[in-house]
C-alpha positions in Angstrom: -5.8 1.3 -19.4 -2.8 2.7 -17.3 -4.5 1.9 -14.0 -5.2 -1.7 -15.0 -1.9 -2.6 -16.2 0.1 -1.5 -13.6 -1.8 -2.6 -10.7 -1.7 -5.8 -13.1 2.3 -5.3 -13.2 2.7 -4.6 -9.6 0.5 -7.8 -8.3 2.3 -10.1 -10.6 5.8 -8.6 -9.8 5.4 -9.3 -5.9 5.6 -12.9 -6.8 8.0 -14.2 -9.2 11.6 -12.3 -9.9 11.0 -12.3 -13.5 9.0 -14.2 -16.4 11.5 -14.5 -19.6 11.5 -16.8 -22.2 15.1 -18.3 -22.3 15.6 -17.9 -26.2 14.7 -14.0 -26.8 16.0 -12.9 -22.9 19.4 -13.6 -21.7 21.3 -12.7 -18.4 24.8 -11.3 -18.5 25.0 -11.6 -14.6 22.8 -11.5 -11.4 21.6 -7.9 -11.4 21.0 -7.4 -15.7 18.3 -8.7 -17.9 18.7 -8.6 -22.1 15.8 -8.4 -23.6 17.1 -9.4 -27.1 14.0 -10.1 -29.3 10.4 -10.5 -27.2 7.4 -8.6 -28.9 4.6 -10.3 -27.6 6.2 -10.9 -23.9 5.8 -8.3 -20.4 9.3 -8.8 -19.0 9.1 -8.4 -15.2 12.4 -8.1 -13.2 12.8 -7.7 -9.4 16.3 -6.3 -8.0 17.4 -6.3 -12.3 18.5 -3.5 -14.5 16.4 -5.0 -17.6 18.2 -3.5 -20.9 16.3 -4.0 -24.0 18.2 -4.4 -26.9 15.3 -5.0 -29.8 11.9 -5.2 -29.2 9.2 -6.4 -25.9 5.8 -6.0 -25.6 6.0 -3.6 -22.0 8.4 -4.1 -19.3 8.3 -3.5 -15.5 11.5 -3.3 -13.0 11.5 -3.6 -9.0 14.4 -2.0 -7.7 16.6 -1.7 -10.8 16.5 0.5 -14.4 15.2 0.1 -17.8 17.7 0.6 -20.4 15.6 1.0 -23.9 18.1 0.9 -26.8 14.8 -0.5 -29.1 11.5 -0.8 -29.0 8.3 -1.4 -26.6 5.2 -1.2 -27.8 3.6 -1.2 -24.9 4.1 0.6 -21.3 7.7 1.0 -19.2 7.4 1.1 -15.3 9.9 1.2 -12.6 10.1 1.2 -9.1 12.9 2.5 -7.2 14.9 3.0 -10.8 14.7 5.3 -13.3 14.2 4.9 -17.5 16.8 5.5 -19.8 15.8 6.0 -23.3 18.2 5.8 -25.7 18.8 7.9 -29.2 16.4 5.9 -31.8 14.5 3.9 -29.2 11.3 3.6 -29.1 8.0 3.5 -26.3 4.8 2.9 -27.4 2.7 2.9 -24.1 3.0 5.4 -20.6 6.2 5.6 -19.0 5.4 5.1 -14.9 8.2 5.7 -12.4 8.5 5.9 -8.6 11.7 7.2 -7.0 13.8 7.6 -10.5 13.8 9.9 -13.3 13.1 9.7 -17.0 15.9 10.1 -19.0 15.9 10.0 -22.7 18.9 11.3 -25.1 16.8 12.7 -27.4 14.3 15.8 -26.8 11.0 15.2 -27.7 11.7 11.5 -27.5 10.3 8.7 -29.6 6.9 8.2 -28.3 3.8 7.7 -29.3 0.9 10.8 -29.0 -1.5 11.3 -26.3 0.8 8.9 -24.1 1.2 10.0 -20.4 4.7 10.1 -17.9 3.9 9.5 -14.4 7.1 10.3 -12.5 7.9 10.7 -8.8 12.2 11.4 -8.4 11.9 11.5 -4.4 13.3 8.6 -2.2 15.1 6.6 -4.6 17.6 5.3 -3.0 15.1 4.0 -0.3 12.6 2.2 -2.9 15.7 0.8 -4.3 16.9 -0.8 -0.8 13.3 -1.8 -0.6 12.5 -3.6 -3.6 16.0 -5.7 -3.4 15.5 -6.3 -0.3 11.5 -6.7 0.3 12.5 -8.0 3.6 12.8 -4.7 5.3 9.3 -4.2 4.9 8.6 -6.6 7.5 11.7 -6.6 9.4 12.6 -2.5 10.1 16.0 -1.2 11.3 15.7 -0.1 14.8 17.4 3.1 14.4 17.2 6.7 16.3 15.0 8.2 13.1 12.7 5.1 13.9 12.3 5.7 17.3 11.8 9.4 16.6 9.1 8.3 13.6 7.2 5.8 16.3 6.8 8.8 19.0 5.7 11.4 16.5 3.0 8.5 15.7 1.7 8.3 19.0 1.5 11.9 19.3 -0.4 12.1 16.5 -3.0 8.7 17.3 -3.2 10.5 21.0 -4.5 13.9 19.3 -6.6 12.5 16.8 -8.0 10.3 19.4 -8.4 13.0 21.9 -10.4 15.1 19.2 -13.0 12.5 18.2 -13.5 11.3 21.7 -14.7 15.4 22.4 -16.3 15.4 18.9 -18.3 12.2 19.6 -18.0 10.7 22.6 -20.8 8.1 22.1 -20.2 7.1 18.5 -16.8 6.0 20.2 -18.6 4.3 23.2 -20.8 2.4 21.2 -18.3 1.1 19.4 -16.5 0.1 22.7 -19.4 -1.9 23.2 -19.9 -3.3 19.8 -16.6 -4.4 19.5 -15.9 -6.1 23.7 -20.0 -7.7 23.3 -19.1 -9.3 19.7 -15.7 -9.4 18.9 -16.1 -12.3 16.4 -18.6 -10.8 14.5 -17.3 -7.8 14.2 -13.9 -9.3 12.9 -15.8 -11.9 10.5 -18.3 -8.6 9.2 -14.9 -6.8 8.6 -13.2 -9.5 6.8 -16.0 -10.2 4.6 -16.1 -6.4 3.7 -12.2 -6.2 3.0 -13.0 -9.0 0.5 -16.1 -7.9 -0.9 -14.3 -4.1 -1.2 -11.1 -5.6 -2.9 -13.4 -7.2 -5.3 -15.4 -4.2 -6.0 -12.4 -2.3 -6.9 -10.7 -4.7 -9.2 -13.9 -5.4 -11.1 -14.5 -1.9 -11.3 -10.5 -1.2 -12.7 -11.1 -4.3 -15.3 -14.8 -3.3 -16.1 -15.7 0.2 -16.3 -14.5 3.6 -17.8 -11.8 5.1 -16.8 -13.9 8.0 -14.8 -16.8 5.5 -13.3 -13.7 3.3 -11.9 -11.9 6.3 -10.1 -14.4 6.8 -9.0 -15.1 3.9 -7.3 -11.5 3.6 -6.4 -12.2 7.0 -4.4 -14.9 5.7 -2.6 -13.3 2.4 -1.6 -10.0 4.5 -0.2 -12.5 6.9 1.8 -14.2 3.8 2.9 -11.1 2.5 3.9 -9.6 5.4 5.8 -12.5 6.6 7.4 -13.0 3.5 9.4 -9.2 2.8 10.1 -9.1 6.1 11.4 -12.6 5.3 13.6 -11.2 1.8 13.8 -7.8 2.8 15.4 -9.5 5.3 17.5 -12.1 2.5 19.3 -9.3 -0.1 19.5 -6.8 2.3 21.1 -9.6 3.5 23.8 -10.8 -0.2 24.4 -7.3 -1.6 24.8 -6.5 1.7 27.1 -9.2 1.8 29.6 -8.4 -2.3 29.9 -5.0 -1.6 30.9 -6.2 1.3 32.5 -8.2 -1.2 35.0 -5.3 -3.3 35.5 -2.7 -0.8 36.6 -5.2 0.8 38.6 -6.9 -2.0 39.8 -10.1 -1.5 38.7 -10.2 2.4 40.1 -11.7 4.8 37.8 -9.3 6.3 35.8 -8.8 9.3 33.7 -10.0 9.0 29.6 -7.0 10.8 28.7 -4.7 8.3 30.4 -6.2 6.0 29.0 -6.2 7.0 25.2 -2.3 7.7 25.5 -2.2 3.9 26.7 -3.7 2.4 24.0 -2.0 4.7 21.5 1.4 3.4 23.1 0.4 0.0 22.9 -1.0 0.2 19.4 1.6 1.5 18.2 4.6 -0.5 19.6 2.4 -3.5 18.3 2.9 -1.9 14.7 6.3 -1.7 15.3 6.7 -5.2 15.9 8.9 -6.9 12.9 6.9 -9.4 11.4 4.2 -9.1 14.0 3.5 -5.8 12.6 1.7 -7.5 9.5 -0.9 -9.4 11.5 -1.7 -6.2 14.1 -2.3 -4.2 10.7 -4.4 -6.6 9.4 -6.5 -7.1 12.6 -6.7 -3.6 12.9 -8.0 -3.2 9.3 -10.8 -5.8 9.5 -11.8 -5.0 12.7 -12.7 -1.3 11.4 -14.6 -2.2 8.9 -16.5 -4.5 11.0 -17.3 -1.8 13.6 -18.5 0.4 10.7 -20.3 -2.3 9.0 -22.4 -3.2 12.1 -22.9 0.3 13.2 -26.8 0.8 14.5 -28.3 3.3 17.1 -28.0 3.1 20.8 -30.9 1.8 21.4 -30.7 -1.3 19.0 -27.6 -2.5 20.8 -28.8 -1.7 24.0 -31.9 -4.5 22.8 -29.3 -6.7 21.7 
């Protein structure tokens, strides 16, 4: 029930600042929410300290507080705020924060039994930034940390490259192959799978038990990172030992050169504003297709 209602919380509160009804929620100015009398209603607030005065159903805040003076039956989230719960109020559900704190007047507070607190109190002033101003997500400050951040990334891409290049050099070739003889297909197989995964996972969160869809969850995000990580690795030694050719017109060229290429490209292409979005996802789908179409040697070199 806690998975499924804040991924529920999160998805709708990417898309609409907040959902009120205008005779039970008022605003006393451009960064407050009331919530005066709203029982059956999720309030949803993005860049809004939401204060509820009597009663809502379950409230969820991007980049701003939640000030309970009353009651909410249901479950109280935050991201990049913290929860103040005040003497004689009231929370019915879990209490979920992400870069704030939970802070009630009273110890024990009012709560109801067997009801969890999920809190993480690191980088709060960051989430903060970042949920009033989403922007920056696509858009990043070009700053010295940045620049620092984007060489300690190709470092790392270059050694975990390096490693599974020794570990299994022909996994990595065939995928070469795979991906330059059939770069549709593998992009279409990887898009279907993204979908076909997503699904999975949110039928799984609405339909099964609580153990059976971590579980599945589990398996998705192993799914997942197992073939970015192969992905990345193919993509970065493709686009290398192209550029490789280039430079070197067409010369033979030394693997490890050519790896530290693509991990420089790759990764300036990730730090594209804007751009950055469209690299990620191509690099995303394009793993799972070179995953999903994986067969021997021998049935490629058929093919």
């Amino acid at each position: 029930m806690l998975t499924r209602l804040f991924l529920s919380f999160s998805f709708l509160g990417l898309f609409a600042l907040s959902i009120v009804a205008q005779a039970n929620i008022s605003h006393t100015d451009e960064n407050t929410i009331i919530v005066n009398d709203a029982p059956e209603m999720e309030v949803f607030a993005f860049g809004k300290t939401v204060i509820v005065k009597n009663e809502a159903k379950g409230v969820l805040s991007f980049g701003g507080d939640v000030i309970i003076e009353g009651k909410v039956s249901g479950d109280v989230a935050t991201i990049g705020g913290s929860v103040i719960q005040k003497k004689g109020a009231f929370v019915g559900g879990d209490v979920i924060i992400f870069g704030g704190k939970y802070l009630p007047e009273v110890i024990p507070p009012m709560r109801n039994k067997g009801k969890e607190t999920v809190m993480y109190a690191g980088y709060e002033e960051e989430l903060r930034s970042l949920m009033k101003q989403p922007s920056q997500i696509l858009s990043p400050d070009f700053s010295f940390g940045f620049i620092v951040q984007r060489l300690l990334s190709v470092l790392f891409w270059f050694v975990i490259s390096l490693a599974l290049t020794t570990i299994t050099p022909g996994a990595i070739s065939r995928g070469i192959v795979r991906f330059r003889l059939s770069r549709l297909k593998v992009l279409g197989i990887g898009a279907l799978g993204f979908l076909l995964t997503s699904l999975v996972l949110a039928l799984s969160l609405e339909f099964l038990t609580g153990f059976l869809s971590v579980v599945v969850g589990l398996m998705a995000f192993a799914l997942v990172l197992l073939s970015y990580v192969f992905g990345r690795v193919v993509l970065q030694a493709s686009l290398g030992k192209w550029v490789g050719k280039m430079i070197f017109c067409r010369k033979k060229q030394s693997e490890t050169i050519s790896l530290l290429i693509g991990a420089l490209i790759w990764t300036a292409l990730l730090s594209v504003p804007y751009l950055w979005t469209l690299a990620l996802f191509i690099l995303f789908i394009a793993s799972l297709g070179l995953i999903l179409t994986a067969r021997s040697k021998e049935s490629w070199q058929k093919t």
